[in-house]
N, C-alpha and C positions, 0 to 999 in steps of 0.2 A: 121708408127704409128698404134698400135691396134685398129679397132673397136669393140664396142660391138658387138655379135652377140646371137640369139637363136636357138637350133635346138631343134630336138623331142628326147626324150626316152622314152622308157614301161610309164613310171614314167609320164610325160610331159613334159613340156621345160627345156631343161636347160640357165643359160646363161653361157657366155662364153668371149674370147677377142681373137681376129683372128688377125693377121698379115701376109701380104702378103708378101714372098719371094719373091728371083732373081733366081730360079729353081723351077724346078717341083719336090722339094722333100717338103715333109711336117711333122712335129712332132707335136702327141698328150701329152700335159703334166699334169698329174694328182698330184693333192695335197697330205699334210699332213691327217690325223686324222682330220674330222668334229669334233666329240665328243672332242676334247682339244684344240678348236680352229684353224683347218686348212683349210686353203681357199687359193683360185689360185690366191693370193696376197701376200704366204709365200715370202718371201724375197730370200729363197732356190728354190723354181719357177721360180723367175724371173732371178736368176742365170744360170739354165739349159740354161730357153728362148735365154738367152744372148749367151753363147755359140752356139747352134742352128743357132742364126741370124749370128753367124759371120762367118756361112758356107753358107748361103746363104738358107736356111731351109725356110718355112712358119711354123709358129707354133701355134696353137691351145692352150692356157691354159682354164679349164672352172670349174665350180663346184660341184663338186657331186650331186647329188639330197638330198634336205632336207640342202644346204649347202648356204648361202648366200638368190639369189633369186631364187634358182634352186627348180623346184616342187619337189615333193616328202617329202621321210622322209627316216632317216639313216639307212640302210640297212645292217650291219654287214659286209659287202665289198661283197653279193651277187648280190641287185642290183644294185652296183655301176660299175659290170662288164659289163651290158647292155648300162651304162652312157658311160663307153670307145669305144664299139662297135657301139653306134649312132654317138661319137667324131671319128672316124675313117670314119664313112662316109661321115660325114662331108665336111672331107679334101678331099675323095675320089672325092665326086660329086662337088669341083671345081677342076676336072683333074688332081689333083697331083698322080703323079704316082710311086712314091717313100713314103711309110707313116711308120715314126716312133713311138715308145711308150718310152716316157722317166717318170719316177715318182720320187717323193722324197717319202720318209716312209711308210707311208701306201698307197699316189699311187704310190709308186714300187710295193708291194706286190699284190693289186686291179690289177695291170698291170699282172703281172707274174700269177695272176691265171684267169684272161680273155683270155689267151693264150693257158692254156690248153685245150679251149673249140673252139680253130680255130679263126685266125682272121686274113685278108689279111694285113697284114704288114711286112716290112723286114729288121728291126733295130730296138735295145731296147738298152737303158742304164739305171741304176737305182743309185738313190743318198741313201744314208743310209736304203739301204732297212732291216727294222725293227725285224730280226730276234730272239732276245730276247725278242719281243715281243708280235708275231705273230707266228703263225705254218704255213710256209712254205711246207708244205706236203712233205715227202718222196716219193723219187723219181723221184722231179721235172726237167724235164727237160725244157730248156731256148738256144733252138740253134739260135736264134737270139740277144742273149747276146752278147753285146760285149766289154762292161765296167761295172765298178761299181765304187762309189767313195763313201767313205768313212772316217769318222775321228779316228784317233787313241785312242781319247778318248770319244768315241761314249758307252754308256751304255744301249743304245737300239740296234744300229745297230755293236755289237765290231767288231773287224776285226779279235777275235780270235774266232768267233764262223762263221763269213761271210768265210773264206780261204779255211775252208774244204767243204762247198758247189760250192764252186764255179765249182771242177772239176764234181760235178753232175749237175747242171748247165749247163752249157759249161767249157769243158776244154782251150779253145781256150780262153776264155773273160780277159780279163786283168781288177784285182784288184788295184785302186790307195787309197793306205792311205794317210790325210792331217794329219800331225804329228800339234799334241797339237788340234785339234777340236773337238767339241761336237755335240751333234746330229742337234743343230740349227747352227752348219759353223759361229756362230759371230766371226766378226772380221778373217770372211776366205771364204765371198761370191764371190770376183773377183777368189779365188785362185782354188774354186768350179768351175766356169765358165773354165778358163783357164785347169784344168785337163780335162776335157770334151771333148774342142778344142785339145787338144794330142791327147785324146784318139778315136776320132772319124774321 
């Protein structure tokens, strides 16, 4: 069962919902876009979450700052990279010693650029990471990539503009398309969970 919990960031508290795993490995999972309503209650969140727990994971979902009860205010995804790096320690300071980054939309992207700035973690996945909508910076590299999932009829996140990053990315990550979804997985959240579990 999740508990609520609070930690610090630059910002002040965030809150958050912590469950405890059957290992010592632990996943941080970052939401949608604040600004259009996303919060670590997306229903694609708790699809990751899902997936996660049935590897035996502890997982972390929480909220951005400025996002629910979380202090702060929206930060264009610069402070929000500080919000990831307080949720990483988080996990760290109850001994997990395995710590993942998994995000949907805009926290994949939040994820994927908190990384370029160093961050003790050693596994990422990203669900619709939001490439038509966002600038993913040239010459991003993500060697802890090691999925993506995605819908075939994703108009933010396509899969024909995701393919050809991937080999800048990681060459090694495996791309899963869910054939007929959209950026919100309705009517395809267990099938998100389930690629996950393959692919992890």
């Amino acid at each position: 069962m999740e508990k609520k919990v609070e930690f610090p960031s630059i910002c002040g508290d965030l809150e958050g919902l912590y469950y405890t795993g059957d290992s010592e490995k632990g996943v941080v999972i970052t939401h949608p876009h604040p600004q259009y309503g996303g919060d670590m209650y997306s229903p694609v969140v708790e699809a990751i979450i899902a997936a996660y727990r049935k590897l035996g994971f502890s997982t972390l979902r929480f909220n951005f700052r400025g996002a629910g009860n979380s202090a702060g205010h929206y930060d264009q995804g610069v402070g929000e990279r500080d919000d990831v790096r307080a949720a990483v320690s988080f996990l760290s300071d109850r001994g997990l010693k395995t710590i993942h980054l998994s995000g949907y939309s805009f926290g994949a992207w939040v994820n994927a650029m908190t990384l370029q700035g160093g961050l003790a973690v050693q596994g990422m996945t990203m669900v619709a990471p939001p490439v038509a909508f966002i600038d993913f910076e040239d010459g991003l590299r993500l060697p802890l990539l090691s999925a993506v999932v995605a819908g075939s009829r994703d108009e933010i996140a396509p899969p024909v503009l995701i393919r050809p990053l991937m080999g800048q990315w990681n060459p090694d990550a495996r791309i899963d398309i869910i054939d007929g979804a959209d950026h919100f997985f309705f009517g395809f959240l267990d099938e998100v969970t389930r690629r996950l579990v393959q692919c992890l």
